[in-house]
N, C-alpha and C positions, 0 to 999 in steps of 0.2 A: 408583198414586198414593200419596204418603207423607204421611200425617199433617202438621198444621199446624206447623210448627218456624221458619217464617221471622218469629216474630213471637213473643210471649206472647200465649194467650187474653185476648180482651179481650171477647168476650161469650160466653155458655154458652145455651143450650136443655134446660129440663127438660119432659120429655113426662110426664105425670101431676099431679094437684095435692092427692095423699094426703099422710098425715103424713113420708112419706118424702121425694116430691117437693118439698114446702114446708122441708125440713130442709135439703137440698143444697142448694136456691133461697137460703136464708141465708148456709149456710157459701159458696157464689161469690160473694156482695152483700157478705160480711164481705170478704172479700180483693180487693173493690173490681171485682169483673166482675159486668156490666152482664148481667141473665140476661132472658129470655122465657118464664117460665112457661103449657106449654100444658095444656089438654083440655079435652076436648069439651063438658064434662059446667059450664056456665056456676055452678051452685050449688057444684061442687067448688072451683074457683078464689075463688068470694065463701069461701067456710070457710077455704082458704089463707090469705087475706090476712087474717083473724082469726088465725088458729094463726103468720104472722108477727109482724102487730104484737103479738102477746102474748107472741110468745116477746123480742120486742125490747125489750114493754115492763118485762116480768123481768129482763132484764140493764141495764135503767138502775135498775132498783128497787134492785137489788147493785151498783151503783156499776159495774159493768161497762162500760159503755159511759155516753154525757152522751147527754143528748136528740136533739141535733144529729146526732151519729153514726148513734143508731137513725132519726132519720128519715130520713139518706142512705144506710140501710139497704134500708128500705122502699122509698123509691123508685126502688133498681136493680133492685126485681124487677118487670114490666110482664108482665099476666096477657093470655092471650089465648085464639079457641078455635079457631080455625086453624092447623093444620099449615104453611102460606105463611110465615107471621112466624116460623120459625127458616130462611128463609134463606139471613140473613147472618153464621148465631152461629158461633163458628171451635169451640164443643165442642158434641155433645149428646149425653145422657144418658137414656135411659128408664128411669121409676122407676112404670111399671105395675104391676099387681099380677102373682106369681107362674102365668105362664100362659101356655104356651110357644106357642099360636096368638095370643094376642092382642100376646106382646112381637116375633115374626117379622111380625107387621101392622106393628107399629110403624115397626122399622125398614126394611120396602118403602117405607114412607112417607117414615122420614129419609134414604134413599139418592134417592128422587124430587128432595126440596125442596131438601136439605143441599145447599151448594159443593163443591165436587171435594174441597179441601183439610181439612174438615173430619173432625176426632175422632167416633167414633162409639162410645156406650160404654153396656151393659147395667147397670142396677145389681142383675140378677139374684143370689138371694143360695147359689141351688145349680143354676141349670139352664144345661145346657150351652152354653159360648158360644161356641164353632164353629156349631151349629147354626143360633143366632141372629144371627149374623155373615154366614152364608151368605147370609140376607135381604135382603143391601142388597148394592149393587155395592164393588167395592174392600175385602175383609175383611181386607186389611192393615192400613187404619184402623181396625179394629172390637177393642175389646175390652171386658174388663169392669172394672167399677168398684164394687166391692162397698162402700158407705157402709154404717155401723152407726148404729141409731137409738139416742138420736135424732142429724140429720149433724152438726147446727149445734155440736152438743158433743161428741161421738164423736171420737177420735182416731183411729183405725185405718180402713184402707185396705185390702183385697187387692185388688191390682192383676192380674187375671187375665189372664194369656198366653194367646192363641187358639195355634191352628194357624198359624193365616196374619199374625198381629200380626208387624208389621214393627217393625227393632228402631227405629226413629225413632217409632213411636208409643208403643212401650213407656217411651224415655226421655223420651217428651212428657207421658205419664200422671205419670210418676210422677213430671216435675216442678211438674205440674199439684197432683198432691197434696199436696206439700211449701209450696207457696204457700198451699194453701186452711188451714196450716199441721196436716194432717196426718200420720201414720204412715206410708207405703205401705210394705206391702211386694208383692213380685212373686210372684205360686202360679202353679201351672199348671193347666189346666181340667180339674175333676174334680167330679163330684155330693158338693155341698159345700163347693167348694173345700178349704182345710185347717181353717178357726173351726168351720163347721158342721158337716163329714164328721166333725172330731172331739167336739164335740156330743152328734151322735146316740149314738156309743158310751159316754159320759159318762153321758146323761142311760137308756141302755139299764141299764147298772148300776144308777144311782139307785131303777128299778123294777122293776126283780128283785130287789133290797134291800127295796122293800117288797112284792113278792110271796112272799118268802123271810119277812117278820116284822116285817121294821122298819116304822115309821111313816112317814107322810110329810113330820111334825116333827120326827121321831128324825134323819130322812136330811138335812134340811135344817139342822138344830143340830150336827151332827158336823162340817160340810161347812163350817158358817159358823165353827166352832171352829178347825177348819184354818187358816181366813185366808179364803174366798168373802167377799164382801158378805151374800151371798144366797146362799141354796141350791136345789136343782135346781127343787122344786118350789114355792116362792116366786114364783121367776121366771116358770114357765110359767103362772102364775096373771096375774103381770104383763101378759106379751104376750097371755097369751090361750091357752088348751089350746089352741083351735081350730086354732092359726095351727100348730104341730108337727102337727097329726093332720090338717092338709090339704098338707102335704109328705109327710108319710107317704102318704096318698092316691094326690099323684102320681107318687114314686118306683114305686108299685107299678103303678099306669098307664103309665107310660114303659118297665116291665121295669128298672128302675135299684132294686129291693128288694133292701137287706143280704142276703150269701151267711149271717147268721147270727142268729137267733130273736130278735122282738123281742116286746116286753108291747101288750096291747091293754087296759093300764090307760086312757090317756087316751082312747081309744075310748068305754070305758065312760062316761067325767065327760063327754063330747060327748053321747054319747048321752041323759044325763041334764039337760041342760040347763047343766050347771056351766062355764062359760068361761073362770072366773077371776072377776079383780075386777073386768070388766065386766058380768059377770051377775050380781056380788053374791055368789058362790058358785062355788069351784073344790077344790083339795081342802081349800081352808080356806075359813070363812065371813066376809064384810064386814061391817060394819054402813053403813048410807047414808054417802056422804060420806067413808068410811073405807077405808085400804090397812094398817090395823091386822090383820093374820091370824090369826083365830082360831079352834079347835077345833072341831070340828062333827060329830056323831055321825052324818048323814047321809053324810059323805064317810068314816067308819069303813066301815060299812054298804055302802057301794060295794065297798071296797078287800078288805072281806071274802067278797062275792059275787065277786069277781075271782079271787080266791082259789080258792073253790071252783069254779069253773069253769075254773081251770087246771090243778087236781086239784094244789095243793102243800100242803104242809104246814107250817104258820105255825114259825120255832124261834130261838130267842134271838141277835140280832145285835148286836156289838159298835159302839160309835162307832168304834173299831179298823179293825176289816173293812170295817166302809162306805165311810171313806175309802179305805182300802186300794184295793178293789174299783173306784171312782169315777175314782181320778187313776191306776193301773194303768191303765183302759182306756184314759183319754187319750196316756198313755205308748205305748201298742202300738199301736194306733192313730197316733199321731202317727210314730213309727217306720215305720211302714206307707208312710206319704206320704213319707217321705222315700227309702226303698225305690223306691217308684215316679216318683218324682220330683216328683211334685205340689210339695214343698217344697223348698228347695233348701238348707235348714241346719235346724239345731236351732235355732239363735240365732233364725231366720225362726220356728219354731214356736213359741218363748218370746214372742217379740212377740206373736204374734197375739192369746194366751190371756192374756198379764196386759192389752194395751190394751184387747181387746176383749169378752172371756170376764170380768174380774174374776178372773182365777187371783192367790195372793197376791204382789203385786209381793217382797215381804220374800226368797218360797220362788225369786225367780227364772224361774216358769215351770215347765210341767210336766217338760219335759226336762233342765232343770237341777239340780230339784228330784230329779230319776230317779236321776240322778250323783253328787248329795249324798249317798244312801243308799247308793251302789255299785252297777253296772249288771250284776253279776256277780249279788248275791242278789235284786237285781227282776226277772229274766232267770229266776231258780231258782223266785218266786213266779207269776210268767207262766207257766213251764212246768207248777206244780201246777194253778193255776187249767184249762189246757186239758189238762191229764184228767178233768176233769168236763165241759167244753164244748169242743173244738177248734173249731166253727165260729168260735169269738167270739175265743179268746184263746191259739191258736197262734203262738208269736211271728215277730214279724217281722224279716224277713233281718236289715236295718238296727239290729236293735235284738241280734241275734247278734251281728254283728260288732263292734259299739260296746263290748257288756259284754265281747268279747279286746282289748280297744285300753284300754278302762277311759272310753270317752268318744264323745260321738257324735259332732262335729264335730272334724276330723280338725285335727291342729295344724298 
């Protein structure tokens, strides 16, 4: 059975009612689809519908929207706590939390209630979506929809290809996402897809830069010097340590752990209570009320007990090298996916990192950026880096062949 195409969606089903769920439940309501927010959990939905109208009522406060608009906002999202009421929605979405038994519950559930014809789409943001697919009958409708928080703002899209994604749902999605007036672009299904699988090796650098010496201001001031917004560890303070060291968690529970050594820095800041700026403390200090980051002899004191229980040796790091070391690995990495086909351009992997990652729109993207310098002497610095580490920074095919052509996307 092929995906809904005889028609535009005209209503959507979001199954969860976290900050995630309540983000996409906006962005369908902004482009005028009538949505059903579901879950179980009746106080989750009462807090939705605060974290909407507050997010509605910020965009009339900036002239963004007039009053009228936010309230025919508000009222195409109708909260519910039965599974029954999606129906008759022609898309649903599950925006659970990351948890590969509870999002295959999910959708046994949406292949029971869903219409034949309806889209079925994970907004899982690295676990496999074949797996999840399998769940429900008909996995040619099934695929993934990766939203960036927060959705209602977020531009970008991976539009993730199952196995069995039939190509009419593929062109449904994605013109699903161009309405809701975002980014999509199209990955293929991989732990991570391509924002986060490269990510993880981004933000792997960032902490072996400070278990090497650098600081965790040092690595974040270099980073932000470059053109970031933000740097590595700003950010993880933002989301939450937690929320990286409970993917790490279940990578290594699935058997889906990097073939290449990662820091058990943020291990530590969990272990310690530090979450970030929800705990007041991550590896910078809060004050109440404040996203101000500031200094904290406490999160020294961590960084340096990490230190010596990795048995290294602290030694003078360059703003130079940091960067270096930081957008090099996105570079091989991102070469990697394209190698495998996860990605299907460069072009596709520049998108992803200036929409969604903040890489500096000015530099192009990491792989444009690669090209800028010449792919012949990033190719030369890749190959020094993996004689000290080949598991991490042997380069990849894709990034061989690109530096003999002088360019990765073929003309």
């Amino acid at each position: 059975m092929e995906a809904t195409t005889e028609r535009e969606p005209r209503t959507a089903g979001i199954v969860g009612a976290g900050t995630m769920g309540a983000g996409i439940a906006l962005a369908f309501a902004g482009a005028g689809i009538d949505v059903m927010l579901v879950d179980a959990d009746a106080a989750a939905l009462e807090r939705a519908r605060g974290t909407i109208a507050a997010a509605c009522d910020a965009q009339v406060a900036r002239g963004k929207l007039t009053a009228g608009e936010a309230s025919a906002r508000v009222a195409r999202i109708v909260r519910a706590t039965d599974f029954a009421a999606l129906a008759p929605v022609d898309v649903a979405i599950e925006a659970v939390f990351e948890d590969m038994a509870v999002k295959c519950d999910v959708f046994v559930r949406l292949g029971e209630v869903c219409r034949p014809a309806a889209m079925l789409a994970t907004n899982t943001s690295s676990l496999d979506v074949d797996a999840i697919a399998r769940a429900a009958p008909h996995p040619e409708r099934t695929l993934g929809l990766h939203f960036f928080s927060p959705a209602h703002v977020m531009r970008l899209v991976e539009v993730v290809r199952g196995a069995a994604t039939s190509a009419a749902t593929l062109d449904a999605a994605v013109a699903l996402a161009r309405r809701l007036g975002k980014i999509p672009v199209v990955v293929g299904n991989a732990d991570g897809f391509v924002g986060n699988r490269m990510l993880l090796a981004y933000k792997r650098e960032a902490e072996f830069a400070v278990l090497a010496g650098a600081t965790p201001a040092r690595v974040d001031a270099a980073l932000q010097a470059f053109g970031f917004a933000m740097g590595p560890f700003a950010v993880s303070d933002l989301a939450g340590i937690d929320v990286g060291w409970r993917a790490k968690r279940e990578r290594i529970a699935r058997g889906a752990a990097p073939p290449f050594a990662v820091s058990d820095l943020p291990d530590a800041f969990v272990a310690a209570g530090r979450l970030g700026q929800k705990s007041g403390a991550g590896y910078y200090r809060y004050e109440p009320g404040s996203r101000t980051p500031l200094a904290d002899p406490a999160a020294d004191a961590l960084v340096a007990a990490e230190r010596a229980r990795a048995g290294t040796r602290p030694r003078a790091m360059g703003d130079e090298e940091i960067v270096e070391r930081c957008v090099l690995a996105l570079v091989n990495e991102g070469a990697r996916l394209l190698s495998a086909g996860i990605a299907a351009s460069a072009a596709d992997v520049d998108t992803i990192w200036v929409n969604g990652y903040g890489f500096p729109r000015d530099r192009g993207g990491p792989m444009r950026y690669a090209e800028s310098l010449g792919l012949a002497p990033v190719l030369a610095r890749i190959e020094a880096f993996a004689r000290e580490d080949p598991a991490f920074w042997t380069p990849a095919p894709a990034l061989t062949a690109a530096a003999a052509r002088g360019r990765f996307d073929p003309a």
